[in-house]
C-alpha positions as CSV (number, residue, x, y, z in Angstrom):
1,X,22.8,28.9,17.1
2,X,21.9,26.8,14.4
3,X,21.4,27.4,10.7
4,X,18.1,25.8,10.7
5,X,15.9,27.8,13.3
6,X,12.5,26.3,13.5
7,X,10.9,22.9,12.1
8,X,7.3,22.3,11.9
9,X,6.3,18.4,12.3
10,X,2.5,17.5,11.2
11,X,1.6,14.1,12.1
12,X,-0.9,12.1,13.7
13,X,1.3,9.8,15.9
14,X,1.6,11.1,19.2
15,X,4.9,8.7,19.3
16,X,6.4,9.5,15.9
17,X,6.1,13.1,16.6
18,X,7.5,12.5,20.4
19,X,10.6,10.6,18.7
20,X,11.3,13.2,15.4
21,X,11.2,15.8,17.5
22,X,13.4,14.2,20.5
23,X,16.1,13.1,17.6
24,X,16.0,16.9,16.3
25,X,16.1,18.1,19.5
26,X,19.6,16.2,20.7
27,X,20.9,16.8,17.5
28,X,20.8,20.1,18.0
29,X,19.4,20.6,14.6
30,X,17.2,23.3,15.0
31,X,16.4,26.1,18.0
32,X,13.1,25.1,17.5
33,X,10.8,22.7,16.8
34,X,6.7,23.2,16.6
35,X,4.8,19.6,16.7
36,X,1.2,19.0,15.7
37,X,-1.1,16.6,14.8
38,X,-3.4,17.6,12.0
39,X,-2.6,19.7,9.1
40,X,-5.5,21.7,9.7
41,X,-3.7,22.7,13.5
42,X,-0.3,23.7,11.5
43,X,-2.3,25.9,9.1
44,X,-4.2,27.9,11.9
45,X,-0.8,28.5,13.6
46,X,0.9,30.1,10.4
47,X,-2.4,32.1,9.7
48,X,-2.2,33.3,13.8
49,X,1.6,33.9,13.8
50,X,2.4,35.4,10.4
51,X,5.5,36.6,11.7
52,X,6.9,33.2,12.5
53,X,8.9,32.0,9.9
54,X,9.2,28.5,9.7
55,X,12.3,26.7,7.4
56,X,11.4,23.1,7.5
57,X,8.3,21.7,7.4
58,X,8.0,17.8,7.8
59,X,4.6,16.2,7.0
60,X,3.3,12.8,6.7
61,X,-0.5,11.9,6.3
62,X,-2.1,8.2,5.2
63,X,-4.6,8.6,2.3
64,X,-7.7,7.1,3.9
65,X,-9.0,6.0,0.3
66,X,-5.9,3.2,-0.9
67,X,-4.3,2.9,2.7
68,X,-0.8,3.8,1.1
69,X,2.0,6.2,3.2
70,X,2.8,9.2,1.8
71,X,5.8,11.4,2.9
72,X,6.1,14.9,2.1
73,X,8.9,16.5,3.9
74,X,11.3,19.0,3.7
75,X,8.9,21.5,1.9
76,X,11.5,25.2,2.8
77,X,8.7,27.9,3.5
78,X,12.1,30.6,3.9
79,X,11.7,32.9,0.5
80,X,15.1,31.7,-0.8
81,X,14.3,28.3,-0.5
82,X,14.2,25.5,-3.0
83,X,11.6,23.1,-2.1
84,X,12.6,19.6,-2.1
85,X,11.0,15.7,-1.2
């Protein structure tokens, strides 16, 4: 039993996601870890499953307008959490 129960991964490489999720999952980092591509996916799931409480939420999305990376992860959606990235 971990400290950190479930991860949410949003992002839209089908490889990135395979290999975040396969590191956490070896790890043993997490009991479990929810992957999806679009944002849009990750928001119906947490409007669907209100009781599911997610802990870490990784995110990465390229703005189409300037082609630059950003990375926001780590955003703690547990009410005692500080949010952090």
């Amino acid at each position: 039993m971990n400290a950190v129960k479930h991860i949410m991964l949003i992002d839209d490489s089908d490889d990135d996601n395979y290999i975040h999720q396969r590191v956490i999952t070896r790890a043993d980092f997490a009991d479990k870890v929810t992957v999806f591509n679009y944002t849009h996916q990750a928001l119906e799931f947490l409007r669907v499953t209100p009781n599911s409480v997610v802990d870490i939420i990784f995110s990465r999305y390229q703005h189409a307008e300037d082609g630059w990376v950003r990375i926001s992860g780590g955003v703690r959606t547990t009410p005692n959490a500080a949010a952090c990235g």
